[in-house]
C-alpha angles and dihedrals in degrees: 000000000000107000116239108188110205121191119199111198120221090267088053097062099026088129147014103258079053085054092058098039083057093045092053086059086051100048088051090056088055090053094055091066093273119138088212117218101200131206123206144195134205106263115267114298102001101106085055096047080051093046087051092053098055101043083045084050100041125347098188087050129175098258093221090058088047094064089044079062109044103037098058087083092072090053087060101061088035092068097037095056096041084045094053090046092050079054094056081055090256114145106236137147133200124240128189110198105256088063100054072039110230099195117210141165124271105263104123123225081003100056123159122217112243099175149343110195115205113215097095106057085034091057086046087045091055092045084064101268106144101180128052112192106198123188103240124221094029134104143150127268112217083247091065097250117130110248132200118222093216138264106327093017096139086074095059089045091051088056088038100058088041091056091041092054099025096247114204085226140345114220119195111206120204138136101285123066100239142297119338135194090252138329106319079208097061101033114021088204094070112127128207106239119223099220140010140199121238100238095044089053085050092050087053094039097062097031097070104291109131093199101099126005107248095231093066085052095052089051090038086055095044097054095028100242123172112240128189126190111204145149136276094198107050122069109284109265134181086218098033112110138020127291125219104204142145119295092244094063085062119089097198145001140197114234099250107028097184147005117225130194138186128189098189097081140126143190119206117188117197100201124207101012118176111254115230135136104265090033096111083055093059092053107048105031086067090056093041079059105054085052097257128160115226124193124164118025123185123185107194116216111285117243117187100357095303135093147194114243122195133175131160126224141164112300087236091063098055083101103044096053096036080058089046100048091037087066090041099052083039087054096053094245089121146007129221130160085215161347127230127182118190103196107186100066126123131206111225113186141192110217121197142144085200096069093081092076103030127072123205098052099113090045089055088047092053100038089052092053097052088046085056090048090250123147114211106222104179126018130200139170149193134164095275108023136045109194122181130190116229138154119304090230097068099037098099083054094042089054088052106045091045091046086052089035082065110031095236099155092066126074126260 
């Protein structure tokens, strides 16, 4: 039997009449000739009701018990949807992730997955069970302590498990009804997009869309897995949703495809450094670190032997890299007269595959934003993507004009 892998988001399976509505999808893809691998999340609310308890119980925790913790939501919904197909007289089974096994590292509450190996859903598969229910977001250390994969992790396991057994297709299943050109609830011209290609999804992804984690996209990328975002909510359909494919499966693009945004952002400027070869490195290997996550960097021209240094990162990590940079400056690895955080910036971003082949479109971008009054603050580029820092408060009118400015809610 060809594999389907189908993902159900924590909204999808919130309660058990949602259970059964997502059973039913599944039990039609069954029906079609699948043997179905599903991924599941904990219902709704729960991980965070989880997350509250142990940092209630114990805020400085033992990260292994943590994941004790956290992961058992997921066991949960696993038993109760393999339990209501069972019920629809569909053979299924549930799996928590230590059992298939999904091997990882050991970093606990961040694993990364290192192997599934197949043979035991395939033999299950060969005695006549049709359905597998995994626990998402859970694996095995090497030590034999459950891991979590990280917020979002049952979407990387959905890929995961797709890549490991071939999958014809893996369908993620949420509350929206697939990618759209930006945010409906910011612009209400946004438009869902048919199709998408892999390294545009990644460049939203980790610009500030919360359709897809950006680690499932990378490992769908990388072994060319089909992915399709749809939704739980709407009549199944074989055209409904977006897929996320190769570039070369799209027959043609728009120059710029989406506009991401995030508010949760930061700049933090580090003012008279001393300017020396290495001195980048000194900077930045204390906040790499600390574990800090560092996007734009700007090094303004030296004068007199001393620069301006300005990178932006996520608004929840100002403490942690003040606290970084502060040692290293006590420490005498580097030199700097201050540090200044400006905490209520956005990132705004212009996300397209097309730009590869088309020039002008930075100049549109910039030009669209001082017609609207907007001062860039930060700017940053890749082949595919321009981003720009500004201030939040313009962030909601920068994402609309830029979405009019290209078009982008008619089709190419």
């Amino acid at each position: 039997m060809p594999i389907l892998v189908m993902k159900f988001g924590g909204t999808s399976v919130a309660t058990l009449d949602r259970i059964r509505r997502a059973a039913k999808r599944v039990g039609l893809e069954v029906a079609k000739g699948y043997d179905v691998i599903v991924i599941v999340s904990a219902m709704s609310g729960k991980t965070n009701e989880l997350v509250g308890w142990v940092n209630d119980i114990s805020p400085f925790h033992d990260a292994r018990e943590y994941d004790a913790v956290v992961s058992s939501g997921e066991n949960v919904t696993a038993g109760l949807m393999a339990l209501t197909l069972q019920d629809m007289d569909v053979p299924a089974r549930s799996w928590q992730g230590w059992q298939v096994p999904l091997r990882t590292n050991s970093a606990h509450s961040a694993a990364r997955i290192e192997e599934i190996p197949t043979d035991n859903l395939n033999g299950r598969f060969a005695q006549g069970m049709r359905v597998a229910v995994i626990a998402g977001f859970q694996g095995i250390s090497p030590e034999g302590r459950i891991t979590t994969l990280g917020r979002g992790g049952s979407d990387t396991s959905a890929v995961a498990f797709a890549a490991a057994f071939g999958a014809e297709r893996c369908d993620i299943y949420t509350d929206v009804d697939g990618v759209y050109t930006t945010d409906p609830r910011i612009s209400p011209k946004a438009r869902k997009l048919d199709r998408i290609a892999f390294e545009e999804m990644l460049e939203l992804a980790s610009l500030g869309a919360k359709v897809l984690q950006t680690r499932s996209v990378e490992l769908a990328m990388r072994y060319n897995v089909k992915l399709r975002v749809l939704s739980s909510f709407e009549e199944p359909s074989d055209t409904a949703g977006t897929l996320v494919c190769a570039e070369e499966e799209i027959m043609e693009s728009k120059v710029v495809s989406g506009i991401a945004f995030s508010r949760g952002e930061a700049k933090m400027t580090l003012i008279s450094v001393a300017d020396r070869p290495g001195i980048a490195a000194a900077i930045f290997g204390p906040l790499s670190e600390a574990g800090g996550n560092v996007d734009m960097i700007i090094q303004n021209i030296a004068e007199e032997g001393r620069t301006d240094m300005t990178f932006s990162c996520p608004t929840d990590q100002v403490k942690r890299a003040e606290k970084a940079l502060r040692e290293a400056k006590e420490a005498g690895h580097i030199n700097y007269h201050e540090l200044v955080a400006d905490t209520d910036v956005a990132k705004v971003s212009a996300v397209g595959i097309g730009m590869r082949s088309q020039s002008g479109v930075a100049a549109k971008m910039f030009k669209t934003l001082s017609d609207e009054g907007i001062n860039i603050k930060v700017i940053a580029t890749s082949e595919i993507k321009i981003s720009v820092l500004i201030d939040r408060k313009y962030m909601e009118l920068a994402v609309q004009a830029l979405h009019d400015a290209f078009e982008l809610d008619k089709v190419a």
